[in-house]
C-alpha positions as CSV (number, residue, x, y, z in Angstrom):
1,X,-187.6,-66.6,19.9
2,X,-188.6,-62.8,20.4
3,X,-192.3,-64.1,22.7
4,X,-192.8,-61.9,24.9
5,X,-190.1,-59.6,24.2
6,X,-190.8,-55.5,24.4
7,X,-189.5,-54.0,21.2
8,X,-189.6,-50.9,19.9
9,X,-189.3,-49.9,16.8
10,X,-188.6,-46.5,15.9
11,X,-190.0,-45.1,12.1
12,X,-192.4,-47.7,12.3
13,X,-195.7,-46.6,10.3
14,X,-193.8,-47.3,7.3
15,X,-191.5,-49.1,4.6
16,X,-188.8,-51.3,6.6
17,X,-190.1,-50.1,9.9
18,X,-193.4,-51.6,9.9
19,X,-192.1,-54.6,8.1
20,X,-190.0,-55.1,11.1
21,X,-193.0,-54.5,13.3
22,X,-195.5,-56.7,12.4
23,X,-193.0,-59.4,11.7
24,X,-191.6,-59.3,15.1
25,X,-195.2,-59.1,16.3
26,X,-196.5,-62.2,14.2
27,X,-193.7,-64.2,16.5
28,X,-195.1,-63.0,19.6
29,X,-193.5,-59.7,20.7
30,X,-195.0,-56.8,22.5
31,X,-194.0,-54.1,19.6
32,X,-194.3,-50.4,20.3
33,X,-194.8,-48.9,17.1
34,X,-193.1,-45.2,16.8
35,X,-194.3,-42.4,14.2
36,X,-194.0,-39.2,14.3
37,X,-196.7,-37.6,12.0
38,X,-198.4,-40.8,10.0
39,X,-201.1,-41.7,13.1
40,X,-203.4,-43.1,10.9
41,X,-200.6,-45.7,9.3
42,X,-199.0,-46.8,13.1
43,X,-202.1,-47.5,14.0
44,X,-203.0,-50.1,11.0
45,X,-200.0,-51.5,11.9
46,X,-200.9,-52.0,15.7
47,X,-204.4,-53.5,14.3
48,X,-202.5,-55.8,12.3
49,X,-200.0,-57.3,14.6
50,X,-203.3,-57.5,17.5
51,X,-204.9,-59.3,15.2
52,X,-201.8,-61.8,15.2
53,X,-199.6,-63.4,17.6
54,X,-198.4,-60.2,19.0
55,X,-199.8,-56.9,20.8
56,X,-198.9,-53.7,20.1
57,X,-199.3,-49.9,20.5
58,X,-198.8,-46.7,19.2
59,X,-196.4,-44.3,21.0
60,X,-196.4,-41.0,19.0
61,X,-192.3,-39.3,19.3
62,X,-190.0,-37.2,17.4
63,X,-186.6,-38.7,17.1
64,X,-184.9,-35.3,16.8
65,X,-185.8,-34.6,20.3
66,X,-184.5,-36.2,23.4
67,X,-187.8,-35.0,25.6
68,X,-190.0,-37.3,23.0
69,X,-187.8,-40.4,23.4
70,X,-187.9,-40.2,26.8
71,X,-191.6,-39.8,26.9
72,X,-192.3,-42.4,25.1
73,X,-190.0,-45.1,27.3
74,X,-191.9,-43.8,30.1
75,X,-194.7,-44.8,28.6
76,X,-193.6,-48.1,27.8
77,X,-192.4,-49.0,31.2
78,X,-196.3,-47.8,32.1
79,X,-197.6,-50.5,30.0
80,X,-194.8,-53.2,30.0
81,X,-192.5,-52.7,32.8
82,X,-189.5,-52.0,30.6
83,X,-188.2,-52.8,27.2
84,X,-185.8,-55.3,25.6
85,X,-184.9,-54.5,22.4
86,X,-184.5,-50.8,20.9
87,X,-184.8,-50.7,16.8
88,X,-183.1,-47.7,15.8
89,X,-185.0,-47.4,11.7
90,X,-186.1,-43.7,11.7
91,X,-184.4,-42.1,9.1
92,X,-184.7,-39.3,6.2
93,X,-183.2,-38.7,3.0
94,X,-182.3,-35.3,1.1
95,X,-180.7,-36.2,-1.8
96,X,-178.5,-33.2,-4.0
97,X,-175.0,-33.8,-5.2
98,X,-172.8,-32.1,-3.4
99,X,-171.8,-28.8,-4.9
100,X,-175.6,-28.3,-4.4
101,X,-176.3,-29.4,-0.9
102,X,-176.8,-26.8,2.0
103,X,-175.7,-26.7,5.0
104,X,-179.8,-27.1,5.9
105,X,-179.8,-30.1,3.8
106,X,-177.3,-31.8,5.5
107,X,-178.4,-31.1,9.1
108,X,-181.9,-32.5,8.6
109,X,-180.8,-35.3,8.0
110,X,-177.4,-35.9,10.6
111,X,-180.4,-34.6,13.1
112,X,-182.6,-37.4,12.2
113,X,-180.5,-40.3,11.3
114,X,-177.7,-40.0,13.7
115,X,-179.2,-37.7,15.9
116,X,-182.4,-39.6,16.2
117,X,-180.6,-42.6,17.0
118,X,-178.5,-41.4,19.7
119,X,-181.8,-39.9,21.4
120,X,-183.9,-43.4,21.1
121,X,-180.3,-45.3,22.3
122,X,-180.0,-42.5,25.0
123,X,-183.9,-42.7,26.5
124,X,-183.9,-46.2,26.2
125,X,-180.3,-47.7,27.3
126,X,-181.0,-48.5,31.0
127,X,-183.7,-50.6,30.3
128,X,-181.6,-52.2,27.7
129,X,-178.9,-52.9,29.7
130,X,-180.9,-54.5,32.3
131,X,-183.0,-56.5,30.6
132,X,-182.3,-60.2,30.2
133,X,-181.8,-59.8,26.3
134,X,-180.9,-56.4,26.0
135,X,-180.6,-55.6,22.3
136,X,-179.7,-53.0,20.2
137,X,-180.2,-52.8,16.5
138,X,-179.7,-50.3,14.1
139,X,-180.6,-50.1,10.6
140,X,-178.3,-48.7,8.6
141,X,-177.6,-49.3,4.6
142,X,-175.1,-50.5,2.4
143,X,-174.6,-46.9,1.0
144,X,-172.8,-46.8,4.7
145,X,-170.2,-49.0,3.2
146,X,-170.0,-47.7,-0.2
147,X,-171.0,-44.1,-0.6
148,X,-173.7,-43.2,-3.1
149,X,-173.4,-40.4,-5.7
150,X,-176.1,-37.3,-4.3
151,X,-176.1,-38.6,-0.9
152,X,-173.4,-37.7,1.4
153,X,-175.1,-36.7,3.6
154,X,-177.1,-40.0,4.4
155,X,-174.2,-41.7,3.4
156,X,-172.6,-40.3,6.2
157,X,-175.2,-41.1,9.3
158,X,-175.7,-44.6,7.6
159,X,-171.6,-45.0,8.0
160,X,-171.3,-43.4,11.3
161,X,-174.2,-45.3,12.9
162,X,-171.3,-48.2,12.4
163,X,-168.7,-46.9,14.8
164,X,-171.5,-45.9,17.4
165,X,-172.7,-50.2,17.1
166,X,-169.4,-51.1,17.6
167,X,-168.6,-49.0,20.4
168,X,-172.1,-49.6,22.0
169,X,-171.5,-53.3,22.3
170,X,-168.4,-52.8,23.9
171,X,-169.9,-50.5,26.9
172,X,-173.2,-53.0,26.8
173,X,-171.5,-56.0,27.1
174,X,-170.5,-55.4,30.8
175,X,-174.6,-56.3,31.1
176,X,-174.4,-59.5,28.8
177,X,-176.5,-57.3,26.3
178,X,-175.8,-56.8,22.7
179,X,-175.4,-53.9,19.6
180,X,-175.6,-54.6,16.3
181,X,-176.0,-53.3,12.8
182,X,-177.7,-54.3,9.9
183,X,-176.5,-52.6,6.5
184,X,-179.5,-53.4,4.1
185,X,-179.4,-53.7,0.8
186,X,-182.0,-51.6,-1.6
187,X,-185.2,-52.0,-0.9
188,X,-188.0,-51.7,-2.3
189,X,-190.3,-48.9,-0.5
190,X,-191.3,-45.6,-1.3
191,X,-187.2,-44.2,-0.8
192,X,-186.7,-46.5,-4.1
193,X,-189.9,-45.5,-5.8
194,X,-187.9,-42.5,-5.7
195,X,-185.4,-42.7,-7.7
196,X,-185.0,-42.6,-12.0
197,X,-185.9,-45.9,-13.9
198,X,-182.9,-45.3,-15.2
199,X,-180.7,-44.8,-12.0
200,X,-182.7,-48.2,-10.7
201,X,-181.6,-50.7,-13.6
202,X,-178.2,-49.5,-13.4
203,X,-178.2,-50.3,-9.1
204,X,-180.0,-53.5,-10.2
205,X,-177.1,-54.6,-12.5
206,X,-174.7,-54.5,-9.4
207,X,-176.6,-57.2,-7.8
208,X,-175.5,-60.6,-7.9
209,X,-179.5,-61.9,-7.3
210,X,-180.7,-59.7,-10.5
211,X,-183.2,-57.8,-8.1
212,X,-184.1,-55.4,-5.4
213,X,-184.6,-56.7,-2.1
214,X,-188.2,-57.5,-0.4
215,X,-189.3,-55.7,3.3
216,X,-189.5,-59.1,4.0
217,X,-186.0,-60.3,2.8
218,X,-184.8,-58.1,5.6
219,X,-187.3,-58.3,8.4
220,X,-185.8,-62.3,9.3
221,X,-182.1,-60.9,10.2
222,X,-184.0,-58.3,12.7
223,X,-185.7,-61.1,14.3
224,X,-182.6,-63.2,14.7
225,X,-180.8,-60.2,16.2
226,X,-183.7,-59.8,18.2
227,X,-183.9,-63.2,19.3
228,X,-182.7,-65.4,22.5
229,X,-180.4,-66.8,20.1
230,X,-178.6,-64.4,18.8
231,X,-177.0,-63.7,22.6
232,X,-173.2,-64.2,21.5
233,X,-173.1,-62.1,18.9
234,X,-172.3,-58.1,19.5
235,X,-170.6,-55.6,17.2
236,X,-171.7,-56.7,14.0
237,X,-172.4,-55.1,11.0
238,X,-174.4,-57.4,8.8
239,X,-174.9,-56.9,5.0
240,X,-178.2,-57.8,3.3
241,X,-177.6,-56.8,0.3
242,X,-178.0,-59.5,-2.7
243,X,-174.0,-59.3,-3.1
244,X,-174.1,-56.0,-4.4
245,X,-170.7,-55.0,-6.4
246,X,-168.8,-52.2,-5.9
């Protein structure tokens, strides 16, 4: 049950994130729907999950900066006193094999993916670690766990958000609150849209099901980890991923 639970969920206007959003809001919780620069998109979500069980609002805030997340839990202890559960989703991609990759290339996206969660996790912990079902959730990917050719760089912020779950639940569980990590599968949003026909039947003859993965294939395990009843389970890295092979 996530009633009446303050979530936030950052990189929420789209794909995953606002899959995550309104599906936490249809069961009842108070979502606070981050975006950096798509206004008009957080707030259709925050319409949408009104309209439903749930209430929400937009909190505008840049991962990459420390000041922002702190702004924004500020204002969410305006509206709702404190928060309970922290979504780290934000994330970028800048895809180039390797001998082609800059050194800008790879910062923007350690900046946004790992930096970006360390600065939501950072701004947000206290409240986390005092609520009554503190949780912490990252979204990472299976290409964490296996690598994927013309992306290490987000290979390597979906990998290392791992360690930092795993080492978060050991320092959170000293409040009886909980980190986890959920390594998703491919997915279809615009990040897959992306990609070459040809690169996308290839991924999609690794996978055990015979298909990409649904927002809302993934959106249930978030709730769970969300949930009252997911309180003895910390440290976990969880792979929704249709049994992809190696």
């Amino acid at each position: 049950m996530v009633e009446r639970q303050v979530c936030v969920v950052t990189g929420a206007s789209r794909g995953i994130g606002r899959g995550i959003a309104l599906d936490l809001g249809r069961h009842g919780a108070s979502v606070v729907v981050n975006y950096n620069e798509s206004e008009e998109e957080a707030q259709e979500v925050v319409d949408e999950i009104n309209a439903s069980k749930g209430q929400a609002m937009a909190v505008q805030g840049d991962v990459r900066s420390l000041e922002d997340m702190v702004q924004m839990r500020d204002e969410v202890r305006e509206e709702h006193g404190g928060t309970d559960v922290i979504v780290n989703n934000a994330g970028i991609t800048v895809d180039k094999k390797f001998v082609n990759m800059t050194r800008d290339d790879w910062d923007r996206v350690i900046e946004t993916n790992l930096g970006g969660m360390f600065n939501a996790t950072k701004a947000f912990f206290n409240d986390i670690s005092v609520s009554t079902n503190g949780r912490l959730i990252n979204i990472s990917s299976v290409v964490g766990q296996r690598g994927n050719y013309g992306q290490a760089n987000y290979a390597t912020t979906k990998s290392g958000m791992f360690g930092f779950t795993r080492t978060l639940a050991l320092e959170l569980a000293a409040s009886n609150s909980t980190a986890n990590c959920v390594a998703m599968g491919f997915t279809r949003t615009d990040m897959l849209r992306k990609v070459d026909e040809e690169v996308q039947d290839k991924i999609r003859g690794r996978i055990p099901l015979g298909r990409f993965a649904e927002v809302d294939d993934m959106t249930g395990i978030v709730r769970f980890l969300a949930s009252r009843e997911s309180g003895y389970m910390t440290g976990q890295i969880i792979g929704v991923d249709g049994g992809l092979r190696g």
